[in-house]
KOLLOMI-815149 format. One record per residue (C-alpha): residue in one letter; x, y, z. Coordinates in nm, 3 decimals. Example, Ala and Ser with C-alpha at 12.3 -4.5 7.8 and 13.67 -1.06 7.14 Angstrom:
BEGIN
  res        X        Y        Z
    A    1.230   -0.450    0.780
    S    1.367   -0.106    0.714
***
This chain:
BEGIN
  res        X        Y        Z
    X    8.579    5.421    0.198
    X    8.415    5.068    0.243
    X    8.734    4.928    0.008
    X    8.990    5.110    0.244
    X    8.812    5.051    0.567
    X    8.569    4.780    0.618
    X    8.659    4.528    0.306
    X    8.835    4.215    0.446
    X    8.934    3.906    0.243
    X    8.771    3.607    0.335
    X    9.096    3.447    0.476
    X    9.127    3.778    0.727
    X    8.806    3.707    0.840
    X    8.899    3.315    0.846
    X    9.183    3.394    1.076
    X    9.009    3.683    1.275
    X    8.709    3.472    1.348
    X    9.015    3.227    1.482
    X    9.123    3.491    1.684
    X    8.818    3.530    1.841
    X    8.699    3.221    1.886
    X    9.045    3.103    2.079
    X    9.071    3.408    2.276
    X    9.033    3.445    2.625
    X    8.937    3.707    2.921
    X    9.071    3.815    3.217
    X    9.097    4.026    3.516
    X    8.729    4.048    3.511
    X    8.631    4.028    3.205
    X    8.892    4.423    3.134
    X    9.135    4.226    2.942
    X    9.130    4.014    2.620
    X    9.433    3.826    2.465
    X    9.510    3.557    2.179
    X    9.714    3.463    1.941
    X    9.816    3.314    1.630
    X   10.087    3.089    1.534
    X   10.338    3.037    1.227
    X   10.136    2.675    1.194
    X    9.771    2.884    1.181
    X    9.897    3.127    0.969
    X   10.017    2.902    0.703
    X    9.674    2.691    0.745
    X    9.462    2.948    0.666
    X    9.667    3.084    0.363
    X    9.761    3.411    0.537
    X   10.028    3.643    0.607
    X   10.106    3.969    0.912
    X    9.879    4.166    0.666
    X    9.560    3.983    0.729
    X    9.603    3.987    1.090
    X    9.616    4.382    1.132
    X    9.269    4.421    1.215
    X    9.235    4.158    1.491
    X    9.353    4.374    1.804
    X    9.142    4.656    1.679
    X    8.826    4.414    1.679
    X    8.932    4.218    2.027
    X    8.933    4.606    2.169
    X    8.578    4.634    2.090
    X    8.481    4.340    2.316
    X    8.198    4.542    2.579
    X    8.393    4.551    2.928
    X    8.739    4.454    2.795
    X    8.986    4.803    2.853
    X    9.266    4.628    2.703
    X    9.309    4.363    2.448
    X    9.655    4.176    2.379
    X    9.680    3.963    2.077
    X   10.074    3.811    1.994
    X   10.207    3.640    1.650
    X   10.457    3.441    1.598
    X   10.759    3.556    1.406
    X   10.989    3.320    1.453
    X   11.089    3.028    1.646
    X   11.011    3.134    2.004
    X   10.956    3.515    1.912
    X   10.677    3.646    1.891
    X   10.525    4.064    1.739
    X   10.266    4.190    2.028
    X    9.997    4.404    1.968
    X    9.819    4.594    2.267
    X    9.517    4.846    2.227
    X    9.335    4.986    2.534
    X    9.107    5.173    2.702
    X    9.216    5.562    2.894
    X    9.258    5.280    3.209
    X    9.583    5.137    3.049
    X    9.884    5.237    2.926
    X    9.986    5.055    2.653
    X   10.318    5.236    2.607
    X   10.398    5.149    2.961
    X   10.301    4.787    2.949
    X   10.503    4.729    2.567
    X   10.820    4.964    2.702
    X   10.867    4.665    2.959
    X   10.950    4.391    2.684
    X   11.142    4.727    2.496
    X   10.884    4.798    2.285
    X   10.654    5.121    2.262
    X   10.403    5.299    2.079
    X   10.148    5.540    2.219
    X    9.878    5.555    2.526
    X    9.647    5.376    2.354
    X    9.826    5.147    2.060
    X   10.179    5.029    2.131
    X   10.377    4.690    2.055
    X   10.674    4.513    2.155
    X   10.906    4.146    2.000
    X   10.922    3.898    2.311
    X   11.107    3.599    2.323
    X   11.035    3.243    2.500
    X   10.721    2.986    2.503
    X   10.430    3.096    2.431
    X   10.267    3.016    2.746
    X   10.517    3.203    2.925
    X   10.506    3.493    2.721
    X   10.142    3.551    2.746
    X   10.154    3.496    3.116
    X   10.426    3.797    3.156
    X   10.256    3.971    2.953
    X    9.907    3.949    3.158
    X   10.087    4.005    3.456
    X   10.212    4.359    3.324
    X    9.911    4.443    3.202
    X    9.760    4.361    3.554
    X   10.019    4.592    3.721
    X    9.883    4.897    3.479
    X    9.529    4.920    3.578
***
């Protein structure tokens, strides 16, 4: 159980404690978002596997009812992860950018700059409380 569940590497924990560190709240303090880019990844030696568990712990922030984390893919694209609370619907907010996924977990691709993509993205997520 601790092997399958709890045991991270010490690079996931390298690039979650990036996550963390660079993330930021909004709308009150309900929502969390970051993100990690091709040029991060590469420095800290790891790959979409290591970052799996980094929405899952942004979620837990107390207060935060939905966390958004995005990596990049390729140039300008970029895999988005979404986790909330029962006061968000993350199947709503990821079927806008033609994603999808459940009530509670859900993901979408989305394409441009990175500022701009994180800014649409808030902006839906604002619209579903």
């Amino acid at each position: 159980i601790d092997e399958s569940f709890y045991a991270r590497g010490y690079e996931e924990n390298r690039i979650l404690g990036y996550a963390v560190l660079h993330s930021q709240l909004s709308q009150d303090g309900r929502v969390i978002s970051s993100y990690i880019t091709r040029e991060k990844m590469q420095e800290f030696g790891v790959t979409t596997k290591e970052l799996e568990g980094i929405v899952p712990q942004l979620r837990l922030t107390r207060g935060v009812d939905c966390a958004v984390f995005l990596y990049q893919t390729g140039e300008y694209q970029y895999k988005v992860s979404l986790r909330t609370s029962e006061k968000v619907d993350a199947n709503e907010v990821a079927s806008t950018f033609g994603g999808g996924g459940h009530a509670r977990a859900a993901g979408c691709t989305i394409h441009g700059e990175l500022s701009a993509c994180m800014e649409g993205l808030l902006a839906e997520v604002a619209k579903a409380f």
